[in-house]
DRENPA-3360 file (N, C-alpha, C; in nm, 2 decimals, always signed):
BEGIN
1 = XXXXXXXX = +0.54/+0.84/+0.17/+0.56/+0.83/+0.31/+0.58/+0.97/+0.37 ~ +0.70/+1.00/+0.32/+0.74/+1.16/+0.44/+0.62/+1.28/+0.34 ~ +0.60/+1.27/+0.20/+0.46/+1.37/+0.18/+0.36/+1.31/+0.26 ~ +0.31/+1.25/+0.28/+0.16/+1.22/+0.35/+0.18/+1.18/+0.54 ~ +0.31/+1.25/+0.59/+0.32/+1.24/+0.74/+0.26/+1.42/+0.76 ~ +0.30/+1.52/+0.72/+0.20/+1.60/+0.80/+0.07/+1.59/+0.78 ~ -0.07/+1.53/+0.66/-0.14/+1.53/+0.69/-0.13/+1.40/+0.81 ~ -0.10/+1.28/+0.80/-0.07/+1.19/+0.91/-0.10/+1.26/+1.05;
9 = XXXXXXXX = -0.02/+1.36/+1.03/+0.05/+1.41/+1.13/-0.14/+1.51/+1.27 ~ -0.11/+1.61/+1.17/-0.27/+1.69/+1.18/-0.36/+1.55/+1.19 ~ -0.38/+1.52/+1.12/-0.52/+1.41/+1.21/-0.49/+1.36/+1.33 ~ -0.39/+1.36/+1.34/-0.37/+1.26/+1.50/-0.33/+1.38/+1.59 ~ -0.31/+1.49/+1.56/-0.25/+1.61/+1.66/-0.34/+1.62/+1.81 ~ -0.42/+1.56/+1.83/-0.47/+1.57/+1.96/-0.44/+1.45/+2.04 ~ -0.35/+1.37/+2.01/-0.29/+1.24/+2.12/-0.21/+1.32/+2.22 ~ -0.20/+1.21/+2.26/-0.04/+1.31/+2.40/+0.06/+1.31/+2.35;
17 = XXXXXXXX = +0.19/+1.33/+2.34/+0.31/+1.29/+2.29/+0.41/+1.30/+2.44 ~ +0.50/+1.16/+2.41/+0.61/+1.18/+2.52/+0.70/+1.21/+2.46 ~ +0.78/+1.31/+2.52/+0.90/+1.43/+2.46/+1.01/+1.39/+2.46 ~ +1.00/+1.29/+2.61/+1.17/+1.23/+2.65/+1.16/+1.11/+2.70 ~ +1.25/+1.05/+2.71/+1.24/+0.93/+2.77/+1.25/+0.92/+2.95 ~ +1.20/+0.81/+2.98/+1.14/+0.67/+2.91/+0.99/+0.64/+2.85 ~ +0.99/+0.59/+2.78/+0.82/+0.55/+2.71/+0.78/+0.56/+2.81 ~ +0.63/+0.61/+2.74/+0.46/+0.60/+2.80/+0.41/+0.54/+2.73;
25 = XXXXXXXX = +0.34/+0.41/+2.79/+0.30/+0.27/+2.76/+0.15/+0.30/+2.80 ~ +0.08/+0.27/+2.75/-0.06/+0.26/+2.77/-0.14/+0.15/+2.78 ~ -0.12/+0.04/+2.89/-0.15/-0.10/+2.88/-0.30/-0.07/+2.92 ~ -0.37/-0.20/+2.83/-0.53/-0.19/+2.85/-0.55/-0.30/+2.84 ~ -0.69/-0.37/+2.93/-0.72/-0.50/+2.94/-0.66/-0.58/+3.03 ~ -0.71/-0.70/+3.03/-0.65/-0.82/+3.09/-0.65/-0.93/+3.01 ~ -0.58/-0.99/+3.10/-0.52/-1.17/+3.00/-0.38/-1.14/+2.92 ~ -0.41/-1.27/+2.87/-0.27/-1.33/+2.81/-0.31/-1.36/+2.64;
33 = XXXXXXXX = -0.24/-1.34/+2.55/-0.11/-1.23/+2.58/-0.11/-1.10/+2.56 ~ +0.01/-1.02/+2.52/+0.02/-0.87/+2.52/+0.02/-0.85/+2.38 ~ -0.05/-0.78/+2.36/-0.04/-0.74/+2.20/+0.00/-0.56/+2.22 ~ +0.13/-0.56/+2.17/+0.19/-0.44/+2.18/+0.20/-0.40/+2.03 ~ +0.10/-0.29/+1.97/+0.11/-0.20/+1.87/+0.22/-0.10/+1.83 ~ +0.30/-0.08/+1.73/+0.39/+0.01/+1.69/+0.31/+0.09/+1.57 ~ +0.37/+0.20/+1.55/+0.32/+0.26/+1.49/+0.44/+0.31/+1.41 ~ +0.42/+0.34/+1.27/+0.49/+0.41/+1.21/+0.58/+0.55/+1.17;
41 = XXXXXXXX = +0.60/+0.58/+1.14/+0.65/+0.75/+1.11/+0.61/+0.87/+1.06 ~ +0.58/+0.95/+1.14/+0.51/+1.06/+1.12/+0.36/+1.02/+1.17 ~ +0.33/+0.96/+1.27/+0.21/+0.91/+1.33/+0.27/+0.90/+1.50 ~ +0.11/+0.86/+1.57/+0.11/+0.82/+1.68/+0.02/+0.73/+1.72 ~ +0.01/+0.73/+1.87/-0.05/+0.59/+1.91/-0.19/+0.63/+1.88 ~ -0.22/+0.73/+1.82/-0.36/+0.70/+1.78/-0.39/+0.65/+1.61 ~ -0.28/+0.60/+1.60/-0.35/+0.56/+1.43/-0.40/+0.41/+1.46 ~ -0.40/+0.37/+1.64/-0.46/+0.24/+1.60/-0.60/+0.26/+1.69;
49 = XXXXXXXX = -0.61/+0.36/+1.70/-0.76/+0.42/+1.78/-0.89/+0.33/+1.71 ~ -0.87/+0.31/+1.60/-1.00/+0.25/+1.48/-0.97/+0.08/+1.57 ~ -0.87/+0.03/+1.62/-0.87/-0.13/+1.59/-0.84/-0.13/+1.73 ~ -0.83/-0.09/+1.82/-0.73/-0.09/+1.93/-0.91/-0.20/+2.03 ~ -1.01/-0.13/+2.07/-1.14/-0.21/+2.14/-1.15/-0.30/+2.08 ~ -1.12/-0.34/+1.97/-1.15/-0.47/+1.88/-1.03/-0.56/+1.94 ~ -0.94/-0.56/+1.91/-0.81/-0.62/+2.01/-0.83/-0.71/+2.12 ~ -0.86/-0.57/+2.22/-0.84/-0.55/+2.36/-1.01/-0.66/+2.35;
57 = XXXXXXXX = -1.12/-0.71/+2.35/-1.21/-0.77/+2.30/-1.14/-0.87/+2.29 ~ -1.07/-0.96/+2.24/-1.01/-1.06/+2.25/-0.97/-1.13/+2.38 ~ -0.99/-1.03/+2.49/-0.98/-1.10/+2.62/-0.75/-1.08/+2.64 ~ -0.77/-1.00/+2.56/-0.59/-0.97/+2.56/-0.56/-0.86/+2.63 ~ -0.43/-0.80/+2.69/-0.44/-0.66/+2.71/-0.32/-0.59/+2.60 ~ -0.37/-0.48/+2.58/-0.32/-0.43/+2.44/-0.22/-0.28/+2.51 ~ -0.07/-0.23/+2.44/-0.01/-0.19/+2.44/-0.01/-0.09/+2.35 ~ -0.03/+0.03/+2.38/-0.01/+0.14/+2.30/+0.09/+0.26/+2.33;
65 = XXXXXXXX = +0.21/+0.37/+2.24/+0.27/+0.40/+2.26/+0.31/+0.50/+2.17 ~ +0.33/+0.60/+2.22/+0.40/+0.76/+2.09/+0.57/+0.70/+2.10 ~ +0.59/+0.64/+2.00/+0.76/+0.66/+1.97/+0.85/+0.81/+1.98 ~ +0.94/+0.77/+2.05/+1.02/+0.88/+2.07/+1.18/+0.89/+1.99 ~ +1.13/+0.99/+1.89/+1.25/+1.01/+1.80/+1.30/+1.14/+1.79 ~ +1.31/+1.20/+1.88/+1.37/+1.34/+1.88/+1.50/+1.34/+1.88 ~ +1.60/+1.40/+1.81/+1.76/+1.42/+1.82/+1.77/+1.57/+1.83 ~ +1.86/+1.56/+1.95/+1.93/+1.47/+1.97/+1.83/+1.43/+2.14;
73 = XXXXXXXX = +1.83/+1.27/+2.19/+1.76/+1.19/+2.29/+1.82/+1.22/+2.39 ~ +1.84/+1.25/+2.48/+1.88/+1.27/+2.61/+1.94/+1.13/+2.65 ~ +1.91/+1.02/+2.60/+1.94/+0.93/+2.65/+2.03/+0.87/+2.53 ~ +2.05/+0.94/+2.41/+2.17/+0.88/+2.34/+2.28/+0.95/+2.29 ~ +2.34/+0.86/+2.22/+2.52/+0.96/+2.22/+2.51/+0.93/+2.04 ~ +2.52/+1.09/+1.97/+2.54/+1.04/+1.87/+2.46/+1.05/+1.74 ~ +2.35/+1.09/+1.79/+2.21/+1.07/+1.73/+2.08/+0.98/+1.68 ~ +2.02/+1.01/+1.62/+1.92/+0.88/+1.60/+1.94/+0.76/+1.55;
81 = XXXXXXXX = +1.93/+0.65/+1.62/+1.97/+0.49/+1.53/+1.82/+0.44/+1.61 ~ +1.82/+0.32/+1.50/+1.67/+0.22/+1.51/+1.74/+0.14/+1.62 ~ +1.84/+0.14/+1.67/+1.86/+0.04/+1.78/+1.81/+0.16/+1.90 ~ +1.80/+0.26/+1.94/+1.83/+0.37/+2.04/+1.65/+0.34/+2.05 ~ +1.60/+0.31/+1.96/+1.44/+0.32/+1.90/+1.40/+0.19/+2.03 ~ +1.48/+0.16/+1.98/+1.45/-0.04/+2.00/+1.47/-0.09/+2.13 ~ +1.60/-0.02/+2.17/+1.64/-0.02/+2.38/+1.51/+0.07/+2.40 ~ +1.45/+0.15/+2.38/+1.38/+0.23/+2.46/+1.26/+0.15/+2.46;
89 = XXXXXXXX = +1.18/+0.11/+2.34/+1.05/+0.01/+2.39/+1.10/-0.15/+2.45 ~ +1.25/-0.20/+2.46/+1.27/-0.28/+2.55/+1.25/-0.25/+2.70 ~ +1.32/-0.20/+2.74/+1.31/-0.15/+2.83/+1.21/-0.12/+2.91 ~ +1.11/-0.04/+2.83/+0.97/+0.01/+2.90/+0.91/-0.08/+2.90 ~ +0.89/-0.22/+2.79/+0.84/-0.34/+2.81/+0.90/-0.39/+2.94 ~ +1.02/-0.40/+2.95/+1.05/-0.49/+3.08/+0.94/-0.48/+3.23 ~ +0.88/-0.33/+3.21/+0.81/-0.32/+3.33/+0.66/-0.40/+3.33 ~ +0.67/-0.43/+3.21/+0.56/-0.54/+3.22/+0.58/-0.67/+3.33;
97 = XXXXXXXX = +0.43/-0.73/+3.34/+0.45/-0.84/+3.42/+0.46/-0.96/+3.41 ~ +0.55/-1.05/+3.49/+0.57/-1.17/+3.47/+0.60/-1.20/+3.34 ~ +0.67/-1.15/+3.25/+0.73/-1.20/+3.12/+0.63/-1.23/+3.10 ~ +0.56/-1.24/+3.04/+0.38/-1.25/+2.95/+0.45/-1.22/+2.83 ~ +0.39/-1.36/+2.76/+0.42/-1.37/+2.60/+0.36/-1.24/+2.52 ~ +0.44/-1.19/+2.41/+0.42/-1.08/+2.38/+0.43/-1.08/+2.25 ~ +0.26/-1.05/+2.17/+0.25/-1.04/+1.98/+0.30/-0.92/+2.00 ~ +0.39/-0.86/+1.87/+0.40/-0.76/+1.78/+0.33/-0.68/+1.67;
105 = XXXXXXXX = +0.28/-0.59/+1.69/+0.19/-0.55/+1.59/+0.26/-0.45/+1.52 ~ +0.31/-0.42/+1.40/+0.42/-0.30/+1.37/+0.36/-0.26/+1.20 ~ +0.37/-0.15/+1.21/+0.34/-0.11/+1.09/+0.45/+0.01/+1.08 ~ +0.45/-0.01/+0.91/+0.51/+0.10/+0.81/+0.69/+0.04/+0.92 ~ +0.77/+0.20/+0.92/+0.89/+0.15/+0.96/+0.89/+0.10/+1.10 ~ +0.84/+0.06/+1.19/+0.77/+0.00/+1.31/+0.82/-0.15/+1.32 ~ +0.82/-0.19/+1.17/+0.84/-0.32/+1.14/+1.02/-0.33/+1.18 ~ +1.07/-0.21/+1.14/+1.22/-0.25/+1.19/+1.23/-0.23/+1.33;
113 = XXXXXXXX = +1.16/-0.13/+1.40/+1.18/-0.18/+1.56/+1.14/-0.29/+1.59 ~ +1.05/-0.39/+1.53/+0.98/-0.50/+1.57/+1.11/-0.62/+1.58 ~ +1.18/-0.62/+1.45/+1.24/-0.72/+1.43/+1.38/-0.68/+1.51 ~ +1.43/-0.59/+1.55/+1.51/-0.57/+1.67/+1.48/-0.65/+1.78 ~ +1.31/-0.61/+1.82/+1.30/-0.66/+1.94/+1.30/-0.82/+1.97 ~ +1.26/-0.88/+1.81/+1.29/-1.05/+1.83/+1.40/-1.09/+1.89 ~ +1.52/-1.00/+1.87/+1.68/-0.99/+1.89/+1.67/-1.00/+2.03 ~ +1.59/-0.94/+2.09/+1.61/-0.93/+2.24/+1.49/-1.01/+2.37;
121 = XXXXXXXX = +1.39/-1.01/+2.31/+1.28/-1.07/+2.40/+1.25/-1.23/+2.36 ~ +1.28/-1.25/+2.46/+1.24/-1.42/+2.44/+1.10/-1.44/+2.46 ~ +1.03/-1.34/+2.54/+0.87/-1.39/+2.50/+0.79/-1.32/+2.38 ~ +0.86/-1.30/+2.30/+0.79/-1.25/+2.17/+0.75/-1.41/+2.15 ~ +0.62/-1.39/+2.10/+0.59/-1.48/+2.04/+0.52/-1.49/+1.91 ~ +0.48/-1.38/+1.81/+0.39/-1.39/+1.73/+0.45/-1.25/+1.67 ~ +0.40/-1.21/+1.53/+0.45/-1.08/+1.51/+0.31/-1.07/+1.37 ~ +0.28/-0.95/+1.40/+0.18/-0.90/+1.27/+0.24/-0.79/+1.22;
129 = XXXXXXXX = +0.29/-0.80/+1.08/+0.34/-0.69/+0.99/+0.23/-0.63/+0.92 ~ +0.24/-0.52/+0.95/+0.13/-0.42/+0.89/+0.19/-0.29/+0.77 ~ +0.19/-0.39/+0.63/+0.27/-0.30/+0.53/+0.37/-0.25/+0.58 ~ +0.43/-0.33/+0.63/+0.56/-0.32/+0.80/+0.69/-0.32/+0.67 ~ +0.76/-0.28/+0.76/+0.90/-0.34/+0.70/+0.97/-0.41/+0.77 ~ +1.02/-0.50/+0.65/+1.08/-0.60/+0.71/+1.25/-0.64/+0.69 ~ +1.34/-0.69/+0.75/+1.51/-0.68/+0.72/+1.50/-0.70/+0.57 ~ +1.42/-0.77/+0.51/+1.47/-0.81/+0.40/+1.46/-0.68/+0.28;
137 = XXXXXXXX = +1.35/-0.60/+0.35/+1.30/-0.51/+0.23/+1.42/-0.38/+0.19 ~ +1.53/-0.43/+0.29/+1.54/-0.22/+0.27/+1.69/-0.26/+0.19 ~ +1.69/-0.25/+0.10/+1.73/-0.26/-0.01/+1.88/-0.16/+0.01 ~ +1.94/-0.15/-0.14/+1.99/-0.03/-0.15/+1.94/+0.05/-0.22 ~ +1.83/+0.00/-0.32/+1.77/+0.13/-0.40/+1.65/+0.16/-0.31 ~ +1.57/+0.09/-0.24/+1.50/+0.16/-0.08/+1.56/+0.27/-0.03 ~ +1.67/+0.24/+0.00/+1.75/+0.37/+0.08/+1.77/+0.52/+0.00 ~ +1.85/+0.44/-0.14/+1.84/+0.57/-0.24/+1.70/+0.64/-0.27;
145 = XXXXXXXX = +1.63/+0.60/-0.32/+1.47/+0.62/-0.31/+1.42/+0.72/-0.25 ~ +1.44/+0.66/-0.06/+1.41/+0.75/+0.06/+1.48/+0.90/+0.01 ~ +1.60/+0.87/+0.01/+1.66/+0.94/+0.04/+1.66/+1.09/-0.09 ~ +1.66/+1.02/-0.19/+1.64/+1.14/-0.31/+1.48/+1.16/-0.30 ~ +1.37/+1.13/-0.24/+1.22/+1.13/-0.27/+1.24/+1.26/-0.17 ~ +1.30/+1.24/-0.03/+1.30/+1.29/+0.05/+1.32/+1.40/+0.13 ~ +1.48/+1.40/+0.14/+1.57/+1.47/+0.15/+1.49/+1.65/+0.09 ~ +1.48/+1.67/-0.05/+1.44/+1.81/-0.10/+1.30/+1.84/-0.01;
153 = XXXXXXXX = +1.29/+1.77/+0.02/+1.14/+1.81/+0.14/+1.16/+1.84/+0.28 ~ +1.28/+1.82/+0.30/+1.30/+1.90/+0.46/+1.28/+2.05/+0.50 ~ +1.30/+2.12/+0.41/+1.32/+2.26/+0.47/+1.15/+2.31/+0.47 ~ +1.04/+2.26/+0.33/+0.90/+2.27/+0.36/+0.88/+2.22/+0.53 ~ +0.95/+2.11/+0.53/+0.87/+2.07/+0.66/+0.87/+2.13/+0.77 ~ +1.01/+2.17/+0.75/+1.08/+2.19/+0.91/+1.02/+2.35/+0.92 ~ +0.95/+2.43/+0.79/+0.89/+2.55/+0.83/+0.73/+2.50/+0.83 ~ +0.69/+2.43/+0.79/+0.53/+2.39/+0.82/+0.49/+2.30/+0.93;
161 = XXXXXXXX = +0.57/+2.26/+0.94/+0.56/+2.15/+1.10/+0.71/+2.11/+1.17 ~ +0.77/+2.21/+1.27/+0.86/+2.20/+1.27/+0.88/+2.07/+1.40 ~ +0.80/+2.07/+1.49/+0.79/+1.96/+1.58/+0.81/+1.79/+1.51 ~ +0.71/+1.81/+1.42/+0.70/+1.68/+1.33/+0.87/+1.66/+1.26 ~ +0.86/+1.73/+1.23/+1.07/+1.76/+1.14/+1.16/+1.70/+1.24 ~ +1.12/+1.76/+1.33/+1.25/+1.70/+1.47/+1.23/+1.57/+1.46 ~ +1.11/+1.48/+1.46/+1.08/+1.36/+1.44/+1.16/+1.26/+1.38 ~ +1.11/+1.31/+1.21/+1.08/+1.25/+1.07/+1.21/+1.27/+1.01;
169 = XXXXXXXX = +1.27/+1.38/+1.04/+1.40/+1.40/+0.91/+1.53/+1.31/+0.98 ~ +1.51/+1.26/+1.10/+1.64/+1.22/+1.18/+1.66/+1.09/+1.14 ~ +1.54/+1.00/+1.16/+1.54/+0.89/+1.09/+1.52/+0.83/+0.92 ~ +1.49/+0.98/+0.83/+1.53/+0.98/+0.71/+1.65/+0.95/+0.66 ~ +1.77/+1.10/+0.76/+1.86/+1.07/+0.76/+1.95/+0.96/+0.79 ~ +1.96/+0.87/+0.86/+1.96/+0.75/+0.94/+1.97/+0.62/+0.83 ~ +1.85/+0.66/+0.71/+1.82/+0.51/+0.69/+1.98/+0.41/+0.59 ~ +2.05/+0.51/+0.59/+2.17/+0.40/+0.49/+2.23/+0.32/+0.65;
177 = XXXXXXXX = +2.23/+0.36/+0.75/+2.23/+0.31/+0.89/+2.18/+0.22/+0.93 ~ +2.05/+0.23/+0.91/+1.97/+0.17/+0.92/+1.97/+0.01/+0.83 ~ +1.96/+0.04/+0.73/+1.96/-0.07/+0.58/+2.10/-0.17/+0.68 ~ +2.21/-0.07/+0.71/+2.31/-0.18/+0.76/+2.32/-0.26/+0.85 ~ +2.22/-0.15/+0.97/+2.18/-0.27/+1.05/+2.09/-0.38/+1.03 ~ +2.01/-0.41/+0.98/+1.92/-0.47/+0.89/+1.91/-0.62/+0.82 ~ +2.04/-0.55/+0.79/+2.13/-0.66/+0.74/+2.19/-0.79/+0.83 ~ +2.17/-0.77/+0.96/+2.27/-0.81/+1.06/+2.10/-0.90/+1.10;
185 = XXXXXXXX = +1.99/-0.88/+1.09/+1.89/-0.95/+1.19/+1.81/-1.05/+1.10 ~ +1.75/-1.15/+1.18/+1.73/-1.27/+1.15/+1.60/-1.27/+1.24 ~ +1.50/-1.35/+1.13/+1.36/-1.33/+1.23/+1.34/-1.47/+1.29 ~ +1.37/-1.51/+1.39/+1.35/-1.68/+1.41/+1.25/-1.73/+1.33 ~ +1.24/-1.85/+1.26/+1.16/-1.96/+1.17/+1.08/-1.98/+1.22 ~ +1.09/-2.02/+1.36/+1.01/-2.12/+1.43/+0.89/-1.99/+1.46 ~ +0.95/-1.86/+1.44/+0.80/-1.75/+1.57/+0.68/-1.76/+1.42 ~ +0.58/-1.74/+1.48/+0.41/-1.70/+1.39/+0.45/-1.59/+1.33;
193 = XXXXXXXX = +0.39/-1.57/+1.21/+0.46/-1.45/+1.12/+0.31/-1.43/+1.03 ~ +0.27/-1.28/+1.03/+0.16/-1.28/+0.96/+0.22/-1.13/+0.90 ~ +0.21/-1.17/+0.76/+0.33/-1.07/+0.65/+0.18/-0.93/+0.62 ~ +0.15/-0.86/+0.63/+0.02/-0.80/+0.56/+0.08/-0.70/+0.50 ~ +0.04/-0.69/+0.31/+0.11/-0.64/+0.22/+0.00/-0.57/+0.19 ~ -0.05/-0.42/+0.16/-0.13/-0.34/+0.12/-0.12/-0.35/-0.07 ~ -0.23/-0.31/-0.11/-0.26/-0.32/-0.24/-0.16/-0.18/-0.28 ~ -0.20/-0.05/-0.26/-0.09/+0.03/-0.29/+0.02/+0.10/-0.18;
201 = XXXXXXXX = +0.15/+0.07/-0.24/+0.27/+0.07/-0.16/+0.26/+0.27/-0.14 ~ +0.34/+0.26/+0.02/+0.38/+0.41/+0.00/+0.50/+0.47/-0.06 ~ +0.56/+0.33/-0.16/+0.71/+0.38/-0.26/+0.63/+0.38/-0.36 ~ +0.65/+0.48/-0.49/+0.64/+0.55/-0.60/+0.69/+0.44/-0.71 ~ +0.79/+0.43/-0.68/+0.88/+0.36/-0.76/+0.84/+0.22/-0.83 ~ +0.81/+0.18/-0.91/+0.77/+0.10/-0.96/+0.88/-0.08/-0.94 ~ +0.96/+0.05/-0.97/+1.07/-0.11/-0.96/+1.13/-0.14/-0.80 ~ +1.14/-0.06/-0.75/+1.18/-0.04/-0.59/+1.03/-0.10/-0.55;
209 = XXXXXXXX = +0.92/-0.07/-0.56/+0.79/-0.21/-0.50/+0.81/-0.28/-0.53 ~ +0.86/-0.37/-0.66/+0.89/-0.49/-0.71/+1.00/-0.58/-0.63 ~ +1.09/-0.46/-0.64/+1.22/-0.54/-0.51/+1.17/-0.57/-0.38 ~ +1.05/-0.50/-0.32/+0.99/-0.50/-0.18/+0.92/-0.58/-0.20 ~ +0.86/-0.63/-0.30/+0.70/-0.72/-0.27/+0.79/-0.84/-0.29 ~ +0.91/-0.85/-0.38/+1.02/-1.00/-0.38/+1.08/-1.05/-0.26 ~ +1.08/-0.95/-0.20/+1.19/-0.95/-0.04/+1.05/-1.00/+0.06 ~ +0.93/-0.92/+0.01/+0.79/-1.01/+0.14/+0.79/-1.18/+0.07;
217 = XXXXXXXX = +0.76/-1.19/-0.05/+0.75/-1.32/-0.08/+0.85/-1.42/-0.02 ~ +0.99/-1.41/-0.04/+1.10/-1.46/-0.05/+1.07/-1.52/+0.13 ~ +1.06/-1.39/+0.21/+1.04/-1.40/+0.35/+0.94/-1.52/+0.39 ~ +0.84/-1.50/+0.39/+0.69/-1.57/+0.36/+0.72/-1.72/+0.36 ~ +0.79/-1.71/+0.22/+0.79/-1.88/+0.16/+0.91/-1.94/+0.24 ~ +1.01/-1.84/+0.34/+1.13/-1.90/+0.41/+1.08/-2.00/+0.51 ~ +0.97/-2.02/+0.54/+0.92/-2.06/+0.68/+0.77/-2.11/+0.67 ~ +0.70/-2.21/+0.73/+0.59/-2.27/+0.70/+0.46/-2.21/+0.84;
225 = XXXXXXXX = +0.58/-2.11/+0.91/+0.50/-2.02/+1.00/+0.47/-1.88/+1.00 ~ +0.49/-1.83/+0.89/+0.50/-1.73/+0.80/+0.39/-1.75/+0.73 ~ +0.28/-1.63/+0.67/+0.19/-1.63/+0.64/+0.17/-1.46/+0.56 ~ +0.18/-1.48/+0.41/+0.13/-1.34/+0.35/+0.00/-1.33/+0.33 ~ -0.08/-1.23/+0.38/-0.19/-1.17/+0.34/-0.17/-0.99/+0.24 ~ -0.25/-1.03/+0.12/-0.31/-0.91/+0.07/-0.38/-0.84/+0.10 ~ -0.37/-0.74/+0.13/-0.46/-0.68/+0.19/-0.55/-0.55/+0.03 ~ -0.66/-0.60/-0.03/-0.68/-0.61/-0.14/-0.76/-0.45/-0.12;
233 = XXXXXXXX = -0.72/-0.34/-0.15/-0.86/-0.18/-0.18/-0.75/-0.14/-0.06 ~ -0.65/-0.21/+0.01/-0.62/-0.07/+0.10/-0.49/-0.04/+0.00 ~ -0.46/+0.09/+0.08/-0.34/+0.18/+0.09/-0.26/+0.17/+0.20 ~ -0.11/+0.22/+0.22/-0.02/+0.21/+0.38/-0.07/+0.17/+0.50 ~ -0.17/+0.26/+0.54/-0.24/+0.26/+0.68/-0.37/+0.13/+0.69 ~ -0.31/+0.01/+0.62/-0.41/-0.08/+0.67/-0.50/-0.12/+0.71 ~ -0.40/-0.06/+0.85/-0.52/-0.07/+0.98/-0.69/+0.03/+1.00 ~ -0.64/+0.13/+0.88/-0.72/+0.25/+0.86/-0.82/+0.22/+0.78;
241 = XXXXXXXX = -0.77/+0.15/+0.60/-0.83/+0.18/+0.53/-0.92/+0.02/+0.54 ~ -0.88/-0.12/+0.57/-0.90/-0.21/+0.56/-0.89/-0.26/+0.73 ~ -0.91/-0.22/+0.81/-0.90/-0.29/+0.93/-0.89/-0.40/+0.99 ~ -1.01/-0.49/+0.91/-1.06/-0.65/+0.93/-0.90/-0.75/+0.89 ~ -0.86/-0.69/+0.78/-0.74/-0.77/+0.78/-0.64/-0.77/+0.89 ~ -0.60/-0.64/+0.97/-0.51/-0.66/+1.10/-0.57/-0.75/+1.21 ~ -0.72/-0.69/+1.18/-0.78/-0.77/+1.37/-0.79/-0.92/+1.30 ~ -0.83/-0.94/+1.21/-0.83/-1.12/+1.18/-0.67/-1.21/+1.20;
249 = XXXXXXXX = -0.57/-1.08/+1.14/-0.43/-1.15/+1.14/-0.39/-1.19/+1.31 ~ -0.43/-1.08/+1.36/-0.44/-1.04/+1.52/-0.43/-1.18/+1.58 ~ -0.59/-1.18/+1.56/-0.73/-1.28/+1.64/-0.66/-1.39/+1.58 ~ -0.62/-1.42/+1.44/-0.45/-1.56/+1.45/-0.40/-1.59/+1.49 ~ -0.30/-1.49/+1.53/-0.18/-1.48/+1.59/-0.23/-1.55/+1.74 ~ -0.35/-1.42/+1.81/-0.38/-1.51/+1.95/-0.35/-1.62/+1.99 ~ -0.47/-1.67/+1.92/-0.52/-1.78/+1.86/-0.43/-1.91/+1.89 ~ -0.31/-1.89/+1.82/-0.15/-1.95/+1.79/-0.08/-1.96/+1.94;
257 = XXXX = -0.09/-1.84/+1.97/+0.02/-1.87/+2.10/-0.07/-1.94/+2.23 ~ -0.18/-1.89/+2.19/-0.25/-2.00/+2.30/-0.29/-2.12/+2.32 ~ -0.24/-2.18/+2.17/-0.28/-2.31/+2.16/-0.15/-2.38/+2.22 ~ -0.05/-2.28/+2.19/+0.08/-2.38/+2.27/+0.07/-2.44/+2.39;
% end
């Protein structure tokens, strides 16, 4: 993960980035519903630049967005938390119209702002996990993991890409915070759930994937609206290396809430 966010980082370096809050939303298209893309760490809203016309093609209008994780936020006390993450794309969602039912598309750690936001929006309706993470995954040896993989790579970063460091290390730091809050969220049964598990994990750890790929299954088999896909030749970035598996999970999800 945090080795492969500066190259992450440099391919996407020509998006815009918003510095402070409030979000900059990038709504595209028309119709129903909103399919709002998250993106992961050490990326931006261009890592869904490959899938984003394919989408929006669907006759949906699609939501795109640079997360804003700089500490310390102008708008929080305290420093970085995945909830500070989570009020802020509430929020800028609220300016949307007419409460229009709203899929989630979240990849990498995206997937925990996702499942916050079930917490709060009653028109979520549908959620696609994109080698996402999910409450169940973040372990305690996840955390430990992060945190010894990680941790000795701050000072490279913060002199090779110091912009990106302001980002990435805050929510590094964060994650035993994180894991806690995590613990506290529940994905309603009844919402559409499409799990997409990449063939190779961005954890190392052989036994720490085994605890993650137990925690997607466990999830999966909790609910008869829950749905795991392998996503078979990709790596992390899914949506990159294997595309067809997000837009088909997508073009599902639609699919689902409009049949209601």
């Amino acid at each position: 993960m945090l080795a492969a966010f500066l190259a992450i980082f440099l391919s996407t370096a020509g998006a815009t980035a918003t510095p402070f809050y409030p979000l900059s939303l990038e709504l595209k298209g028309e119709g129903h519903p909103i399919v709002v893309l998250i993106h992961g760490n050490g990326s931006n809203a261009s890592a869904w630049n490959n899938i984003e016309p394919q989408i929006r093609s669907m006759g949906v209008q699609t939501v795109v967005y640079d997360r804003v994780i700089l500490d310390p936020h102008p708008m929080w006390e305290g420093g970085y938390a995945v909830e500070h993450e989570a009020k802020d794309l509430i929020t800028a969602l609220s300016d949307l119209a007419d409460n229009a039912p709203i899929i989630l598309v979240a990849h990498s750690y995206g997937g925990y702002i996702a499942s916050l936001l079930v917490e709060e929006l009653e028109n979520v309706q549908g959620i696609v996990f994109v080698d996402a993470g999910i409450p169940q995954d973040m372990s305690a040896e996840l955390v430990d993991f992060v945190l010894a993989e990680y941790t000795p790579r701050f000072e490279a970063l913060e002199k090779a890409a110091p912009e990106l460091a302001k980002t990435v290390i805050p929510v590094i730091k964060a994650y035993p915070a994180t894991a806690q809050r995590m613990g506290s969220v529940t994905i309603p049964q009844h919402l559409p759930v499409i799990d997409i598990v990449a063939e190779t994990s961005w954890v190392k750890d052989a036994k720490v994937v085994a605890q993650m790929r137990k925690a997607h299954a466990d999830f999966t088999a909790a609910s008869p609206n829950r749905i795991s896909v392998f996503a078979k030749g990709s790596g992390h970035n899914v949506m990159q290396d294997k595309p067809e598996y997000v837009i088909e999970a997508i073009k599902r999800i639609v699919e689902q809430v409009r049949g209601k």
